[in-house]
C-alpha positions in Angstrom: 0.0 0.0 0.0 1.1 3.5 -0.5 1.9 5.3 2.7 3.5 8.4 3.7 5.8 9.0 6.1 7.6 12.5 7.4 11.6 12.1 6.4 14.4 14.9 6.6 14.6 17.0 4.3 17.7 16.7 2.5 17.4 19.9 0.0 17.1 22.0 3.0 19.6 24.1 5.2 17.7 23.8 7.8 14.6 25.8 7.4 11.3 25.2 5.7 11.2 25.5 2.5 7.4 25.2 0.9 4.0 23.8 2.0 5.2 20.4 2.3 7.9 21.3 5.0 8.0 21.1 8.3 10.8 22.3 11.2 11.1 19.8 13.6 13.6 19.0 16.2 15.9 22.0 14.4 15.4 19.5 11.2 13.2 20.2 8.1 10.9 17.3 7.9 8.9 16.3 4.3 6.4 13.9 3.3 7.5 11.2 1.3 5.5 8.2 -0.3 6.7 4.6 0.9 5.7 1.6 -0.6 4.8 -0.5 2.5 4.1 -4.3 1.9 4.0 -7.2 4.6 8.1 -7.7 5.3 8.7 -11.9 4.7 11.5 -12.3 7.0 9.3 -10.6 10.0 11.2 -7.5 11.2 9.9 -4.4 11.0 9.6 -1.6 8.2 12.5 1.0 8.9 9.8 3.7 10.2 8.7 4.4 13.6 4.5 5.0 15.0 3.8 8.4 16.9 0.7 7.3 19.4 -0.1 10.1 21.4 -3.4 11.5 22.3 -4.5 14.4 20.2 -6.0 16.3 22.9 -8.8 19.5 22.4 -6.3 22.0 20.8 -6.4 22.3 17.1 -3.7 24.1 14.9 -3.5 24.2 10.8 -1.6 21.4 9.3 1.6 22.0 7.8 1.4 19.4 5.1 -2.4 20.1 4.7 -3.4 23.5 5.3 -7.1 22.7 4.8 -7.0 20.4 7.5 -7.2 20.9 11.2 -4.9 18.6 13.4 -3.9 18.3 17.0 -1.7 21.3 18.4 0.3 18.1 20.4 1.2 17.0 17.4 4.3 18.8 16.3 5.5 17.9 20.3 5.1 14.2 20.0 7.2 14.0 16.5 9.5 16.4 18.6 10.1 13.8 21.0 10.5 11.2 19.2 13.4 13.1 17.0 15.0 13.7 20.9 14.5 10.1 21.9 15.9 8.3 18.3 18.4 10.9 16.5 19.1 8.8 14.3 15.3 7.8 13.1 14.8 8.6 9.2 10.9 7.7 8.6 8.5 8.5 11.2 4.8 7.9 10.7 2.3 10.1 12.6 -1.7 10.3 11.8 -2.3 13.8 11.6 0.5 14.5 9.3 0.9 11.3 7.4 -3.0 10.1 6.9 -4.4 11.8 3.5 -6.4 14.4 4.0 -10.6 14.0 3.6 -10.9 16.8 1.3 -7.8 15.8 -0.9 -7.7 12.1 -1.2 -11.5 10.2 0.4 -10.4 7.3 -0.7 -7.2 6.6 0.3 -7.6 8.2 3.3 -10.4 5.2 4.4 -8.1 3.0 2.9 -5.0 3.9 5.5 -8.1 3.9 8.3 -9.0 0.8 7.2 -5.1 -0.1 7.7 -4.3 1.3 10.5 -3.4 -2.1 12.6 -1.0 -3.2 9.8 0.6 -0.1 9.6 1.7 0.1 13.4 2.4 -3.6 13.3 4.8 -3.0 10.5 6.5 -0.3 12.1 10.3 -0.9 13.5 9.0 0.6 16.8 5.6 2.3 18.2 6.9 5.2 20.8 3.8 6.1 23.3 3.9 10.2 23.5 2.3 11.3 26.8 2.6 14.9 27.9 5.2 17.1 29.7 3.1 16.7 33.0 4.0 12.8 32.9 8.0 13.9 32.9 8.4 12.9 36.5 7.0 9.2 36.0 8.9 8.7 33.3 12.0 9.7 34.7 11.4 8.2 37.8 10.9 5.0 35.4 13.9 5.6 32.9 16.3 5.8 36.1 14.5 2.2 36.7 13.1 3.4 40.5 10.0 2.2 42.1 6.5 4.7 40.8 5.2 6.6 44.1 1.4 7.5 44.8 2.5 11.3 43.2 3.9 9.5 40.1 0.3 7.3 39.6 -1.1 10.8 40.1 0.2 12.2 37.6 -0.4 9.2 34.8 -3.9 9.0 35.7 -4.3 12.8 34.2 -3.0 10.6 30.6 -6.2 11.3 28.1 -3.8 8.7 25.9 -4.8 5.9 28.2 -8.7 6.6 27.4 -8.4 7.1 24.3 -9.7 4.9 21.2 -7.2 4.9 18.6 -4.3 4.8 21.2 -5.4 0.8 21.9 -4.8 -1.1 18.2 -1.7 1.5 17.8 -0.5 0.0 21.2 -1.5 -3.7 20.8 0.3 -4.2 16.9 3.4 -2.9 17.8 6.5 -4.7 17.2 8.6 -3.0 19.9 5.9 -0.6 22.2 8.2 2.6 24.1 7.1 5.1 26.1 8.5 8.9 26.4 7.0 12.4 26.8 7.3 15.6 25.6 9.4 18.4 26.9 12.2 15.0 28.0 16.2 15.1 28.0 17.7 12.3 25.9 17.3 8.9 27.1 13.8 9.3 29.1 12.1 6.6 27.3 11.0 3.3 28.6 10.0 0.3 27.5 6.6 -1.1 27.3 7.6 -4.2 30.0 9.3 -2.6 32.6 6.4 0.3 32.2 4.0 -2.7 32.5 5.7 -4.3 35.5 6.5 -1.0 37.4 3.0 -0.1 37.4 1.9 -3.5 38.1 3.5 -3.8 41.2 2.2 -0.4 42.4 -1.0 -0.8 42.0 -1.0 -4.4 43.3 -0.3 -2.4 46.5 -3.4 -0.7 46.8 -6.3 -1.6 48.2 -8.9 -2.7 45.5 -11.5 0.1 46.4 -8.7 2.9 46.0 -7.4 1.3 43.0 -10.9 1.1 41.2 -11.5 5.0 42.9 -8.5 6.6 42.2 -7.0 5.0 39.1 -9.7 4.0 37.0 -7.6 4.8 34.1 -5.1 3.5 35.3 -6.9 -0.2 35.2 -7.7 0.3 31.9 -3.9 1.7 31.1 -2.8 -1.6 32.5 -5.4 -4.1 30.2 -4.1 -2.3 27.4 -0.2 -3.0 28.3 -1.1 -6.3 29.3 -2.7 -7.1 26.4 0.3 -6.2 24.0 3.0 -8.4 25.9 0.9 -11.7 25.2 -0.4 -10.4 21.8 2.7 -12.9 20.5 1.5 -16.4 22.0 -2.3 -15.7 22.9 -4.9 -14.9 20.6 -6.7 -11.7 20.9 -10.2 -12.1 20.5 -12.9 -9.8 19.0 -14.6 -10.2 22.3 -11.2 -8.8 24.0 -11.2 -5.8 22.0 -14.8 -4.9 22.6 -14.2 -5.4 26.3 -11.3 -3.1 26.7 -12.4 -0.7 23.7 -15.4 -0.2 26.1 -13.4 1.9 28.3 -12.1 4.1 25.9 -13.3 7.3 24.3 -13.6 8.7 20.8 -14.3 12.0 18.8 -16.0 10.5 16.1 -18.6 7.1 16.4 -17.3 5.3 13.7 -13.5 6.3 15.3 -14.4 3.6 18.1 -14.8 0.6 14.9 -12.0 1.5 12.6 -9.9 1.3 15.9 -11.3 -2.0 17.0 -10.7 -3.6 13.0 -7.1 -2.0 13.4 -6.8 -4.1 16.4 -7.6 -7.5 15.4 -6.3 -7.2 12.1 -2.9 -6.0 11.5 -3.5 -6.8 7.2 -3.9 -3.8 4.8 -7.2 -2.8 3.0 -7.7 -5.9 0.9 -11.3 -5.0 -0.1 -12.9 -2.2 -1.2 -12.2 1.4 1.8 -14.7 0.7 4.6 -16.3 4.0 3.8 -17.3 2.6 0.2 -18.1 -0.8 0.6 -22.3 -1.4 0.7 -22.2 -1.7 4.7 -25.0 -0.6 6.7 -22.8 0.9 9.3 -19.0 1.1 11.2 -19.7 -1.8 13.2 -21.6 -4.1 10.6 -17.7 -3.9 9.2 -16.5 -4.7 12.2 -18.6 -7.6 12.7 -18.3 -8.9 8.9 -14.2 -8.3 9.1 -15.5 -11.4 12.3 -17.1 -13.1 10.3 -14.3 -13.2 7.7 -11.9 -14.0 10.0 -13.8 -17.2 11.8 -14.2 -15.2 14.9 -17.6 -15.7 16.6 -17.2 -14.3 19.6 -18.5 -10.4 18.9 -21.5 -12.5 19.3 -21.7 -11.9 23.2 -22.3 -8.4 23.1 -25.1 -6.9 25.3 -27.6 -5.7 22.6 -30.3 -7.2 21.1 -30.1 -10.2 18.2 -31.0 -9.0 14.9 -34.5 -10.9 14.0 -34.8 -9.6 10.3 -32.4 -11.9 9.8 -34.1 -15.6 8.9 -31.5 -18.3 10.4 -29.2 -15.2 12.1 -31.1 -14.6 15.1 -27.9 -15.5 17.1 -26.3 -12.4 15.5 -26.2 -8.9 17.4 -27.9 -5.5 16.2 -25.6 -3.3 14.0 -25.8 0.1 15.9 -24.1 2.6 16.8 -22.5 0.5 19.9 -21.3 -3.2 20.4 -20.4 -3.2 23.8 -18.8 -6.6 25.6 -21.0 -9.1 28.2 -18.7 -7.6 30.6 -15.3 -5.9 31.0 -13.0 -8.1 31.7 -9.9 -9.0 29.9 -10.5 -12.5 28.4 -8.2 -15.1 26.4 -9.1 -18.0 24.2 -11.5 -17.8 21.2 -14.9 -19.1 19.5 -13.9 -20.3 16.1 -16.9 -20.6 13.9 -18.0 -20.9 10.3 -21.5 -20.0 8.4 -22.4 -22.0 5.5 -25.7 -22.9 4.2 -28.2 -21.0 6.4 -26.3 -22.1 9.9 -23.1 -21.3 12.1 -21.0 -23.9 13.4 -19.3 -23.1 16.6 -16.2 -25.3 17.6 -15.6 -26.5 21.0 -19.4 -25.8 22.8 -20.6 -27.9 25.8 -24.5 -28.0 26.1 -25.7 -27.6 29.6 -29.7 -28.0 30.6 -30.9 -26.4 33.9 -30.2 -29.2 36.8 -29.4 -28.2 40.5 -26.0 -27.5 41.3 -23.2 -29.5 42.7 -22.1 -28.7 46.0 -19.0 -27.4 44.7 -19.8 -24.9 42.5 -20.9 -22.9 46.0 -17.1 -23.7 47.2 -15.9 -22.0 43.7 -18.5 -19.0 43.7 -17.6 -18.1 47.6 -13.8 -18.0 47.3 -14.0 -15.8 44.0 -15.6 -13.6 45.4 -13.8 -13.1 48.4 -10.6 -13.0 46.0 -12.6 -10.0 44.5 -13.8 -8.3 47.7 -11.0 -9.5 50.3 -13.1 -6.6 52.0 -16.2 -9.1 52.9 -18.7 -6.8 51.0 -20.9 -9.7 49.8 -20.0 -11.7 52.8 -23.4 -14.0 53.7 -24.5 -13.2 50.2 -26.5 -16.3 48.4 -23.9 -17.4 45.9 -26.0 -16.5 43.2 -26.8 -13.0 44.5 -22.9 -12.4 45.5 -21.6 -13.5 41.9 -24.4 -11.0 40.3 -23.0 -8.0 42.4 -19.4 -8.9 40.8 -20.9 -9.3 37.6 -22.3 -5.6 38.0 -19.1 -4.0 38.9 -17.5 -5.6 36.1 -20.6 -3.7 33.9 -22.2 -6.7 33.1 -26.0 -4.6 32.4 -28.4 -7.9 32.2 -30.6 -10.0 34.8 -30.0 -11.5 38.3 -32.3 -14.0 37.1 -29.9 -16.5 36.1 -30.3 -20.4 35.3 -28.9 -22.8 37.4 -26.8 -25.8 35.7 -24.8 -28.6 37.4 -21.6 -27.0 37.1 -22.3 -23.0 36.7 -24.9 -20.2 36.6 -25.7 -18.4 34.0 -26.8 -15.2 33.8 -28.5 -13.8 30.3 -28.6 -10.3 29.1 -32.1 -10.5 28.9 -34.9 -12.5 31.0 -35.8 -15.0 29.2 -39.3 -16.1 28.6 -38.9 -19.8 29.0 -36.9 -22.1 31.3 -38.4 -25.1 30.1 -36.3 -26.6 27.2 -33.5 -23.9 27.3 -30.3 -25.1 26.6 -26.4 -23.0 27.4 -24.0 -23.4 25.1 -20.7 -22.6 26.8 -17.8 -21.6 25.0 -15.4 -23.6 27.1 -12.7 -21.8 25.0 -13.3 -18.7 25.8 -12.4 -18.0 29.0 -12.5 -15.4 32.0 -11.9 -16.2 35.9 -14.9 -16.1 36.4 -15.8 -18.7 34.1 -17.0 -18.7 30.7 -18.7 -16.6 27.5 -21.7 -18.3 26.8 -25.6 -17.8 25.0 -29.1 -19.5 25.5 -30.8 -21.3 23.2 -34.8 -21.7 22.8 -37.2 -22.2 21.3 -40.0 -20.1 19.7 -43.2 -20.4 17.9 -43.0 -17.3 14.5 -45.9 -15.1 13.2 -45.9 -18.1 10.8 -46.4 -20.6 13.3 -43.3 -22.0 12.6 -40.7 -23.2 15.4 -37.4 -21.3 15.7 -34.8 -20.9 17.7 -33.8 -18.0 19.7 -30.9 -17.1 21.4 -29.5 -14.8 24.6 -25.9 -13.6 25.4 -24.8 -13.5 29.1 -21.7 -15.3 31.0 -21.6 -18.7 32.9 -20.2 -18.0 36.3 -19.0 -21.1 37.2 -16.1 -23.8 37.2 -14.4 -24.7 34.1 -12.3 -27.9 35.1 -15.6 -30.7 34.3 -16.0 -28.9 31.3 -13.1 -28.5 28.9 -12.5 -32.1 27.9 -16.0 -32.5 26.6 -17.0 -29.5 23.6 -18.4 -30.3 20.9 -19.4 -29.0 17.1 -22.7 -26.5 17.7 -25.0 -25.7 15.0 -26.7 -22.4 15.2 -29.9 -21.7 13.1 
């Protein structure tokens, strides 16, 4: 694909010299076109990823003087020229994507690429603000991050942010710096993650959650990129984390969820052009596509208008996850003929619970709230209230199987006859994603089946060596 990337300018003294020139750094900076393809032997382009946060200041773009971009812009570049002197290509969004008015087209197309173009990149280099100068320096001289230093990071819009998470996530080596920093303040994406690990571990889990909401979110995202090589990220893993982060534009929160579970350039036709009814019916096809059924267990409605799809979500203006909590494994899937296979389901009825499954029920939720908040709590009722605070948004009216509860979006209107399907590979602490199945008599009178998203609290270690090939319809 073509992309653009800023490069010094090697016809100038020093100063800018046109339109298409930029000082930088005390360097003259120009766009230039690379041809970027997928690299065979696996390293990286020779280009480094700006991902900062573009904040509410708004300046006139150098390169496109029709277009509005982020006054923090110029800084981030800035820092990375102080942080890697010798850096020839740098990429950056506001300077590099084409600009709406000039090129529609492309400009989709590069959305549309976004995950392969920072997964291409030699190096992604996270640009937070001059105010986060102390905990990076604390960090860069490899000390220990204080309460004043957590302070400090929570104020980080780029943790929030929604494009910030696939630029983070397809990164081949992920650094952190800031603006307004000496020469050598930059850190790398693992000791970031396991300094601010270990400081937050040390709070109590009701400061945590109050005080560093971000934070939490700040540490999904990290933790998410340093098993990115050996687990598989899941639509449903994106969704979840994607549903703490913010966005100017709708369609913004989609592009940046395709970018993050596919790092492969615009193959098709731009997102913007192709017959789609909406941002996240492309997000769900690109799913579908890729084999990945688990954008299924989203808490909206199933789409009815849709003969044989009533297991498939509502394309709106949302897809929010079951609940928001980091999760690994996958649903692999496939629809052919009018039905969708799911791989490795088990099929549980309603049936009283095994004694154990209290046992399991009590001593996560104590590992949740050591502070005996839902002490004396029914089982059922305690596991609801941690379902809640991890925004789970459906019932308390949950069906009881022999090894789990399950709790649906939705009441359902039946009990009689309902089958969960579990997706035993696709996996929380808590226990597993998984939907209802029933059945339903049509304006036509014919039977159908219907189906409800919602998660199965429960233990997974009588379940895993028995799924089986699902058929939905």
């Amino acid at each position: 694909m073509r992309l653009f990337v800023l490069s010094p300018d090697s016809r100038s003294d020093g100063s800018p010299s046109g339109s298409r020139t930029q000082l930088i750094g005390n360097r003259a900076w120009s766009l230039v076109e690379l041809d970027l393809r997928p690299n065979p032997d696996g390293h990286g382009a020779d280009f480094v990823c700006v991902s900062y946060s573009w904040g509410l200041g708004r300046t006139p773009s150098a390169f496109h003087p029709s277009s509005l971009v982020s006054d923090r812009t110029e800084g981030a570049v800035a820092a990375v020229v102080e942080q890697r002197p010798a850096c020839r290509s740098i990429w950056v969004d506001a300077f590099c994507v084409p600009s709406e008015e000039e090129h529609p087209a492309e400009r989709a197309a590069t959305l549309e690429s976004m995950g392969f173009i920072y997964a291409q990149a030699a190096e992604v280099i996270v640009v937070l603000t001059a105010q986060a100068r102390p905990a990076i320096e604390q960090l860069a001289r490899k000390h220990k991050l204080l309460p004043a230093h957590l302070d400090l990071l929570e104020q980080e819009d780029w943790v929030t942010r929604a494009w910030t998470y696939q630029e983070a996530v397809n990164a081949r080596h992920l650094s952190l710096t800031c603006e307004n920093a000496p020469r050598g303040t930059i850190v790398s994406c693992s000791d970031f993650l396991s300094s601010l690990g270990h400081a937050l571990v040390a709070l109590h889990p009701d400061e945590r959650a109050a005080s560093y909401p971000r934070l939490d979110a700040f540490e999904d995202v990290m933790g998410d990129w340093a098993v990115a090589g050996y687990l598989e990220r899941s639509a449903l893993q994106v969704m979840a984390i994607m549903d703490r982060r913010t966005q100017t534009r709708p369609e913004d929160h989609f592009y940046a969820m395709i970018g993050a579970l596919s790092a492969e350039p615009a193959g098709m036709k731009p997102l913007q052009q192709q017959q789609l009814a909406s941002p996240c019916e492309a997000f769900m096809a690109l799913c579908e596509r890729e084999g990945d059924y688990s954008f299924i267990f989203a808490s909206v409605k199933r789409d009815m208008t849709m003969p044989g799809r009533w297991w498939r979500p509502v394309a709106g203006p949302e897809l929010p996850a079951i609940i928001r909590l980091s999760s690994w494994g996958g649903l692999r899937g496939r629809f052919e003929d009018g039905c969708l296979t799911l791989e490795d389901v088990v099929v549980l009825r309603p049936a009283p619970a095994l004694p154990h499954l209290a046992v399991f029920i009590e001593e996560f939720v104590v590992g949740f709230r050591p502070d005996g908040a839902y002490a004396g709590l029914e089982p059922g009722e305690a596991a609801f209230k941690v379902l809640q605070e991890l925004g789970f948004s459906g019932t308390s009216e949950y069906v009881a199987t022999e090894y789990g509860l399950f709790f649906p979006w939705e009441r359902l209107p039946r009990r009689d006859g309902v089958e969960i399907l579990v997706a035993v590979g696709l996996r929380w602490s808590l226990g597993a994603a998984a939907i209802a199945r029933y059945a339903k008599s049509s304006e036509s009178d014919d039977v159908v089946s219907c189906y409800e998203p919602g998660v199965f609290f429960g233990t997974m270690v009588d379940l895993v060596g028995s799924p089986v090939t699902v058929r939905l319809v």
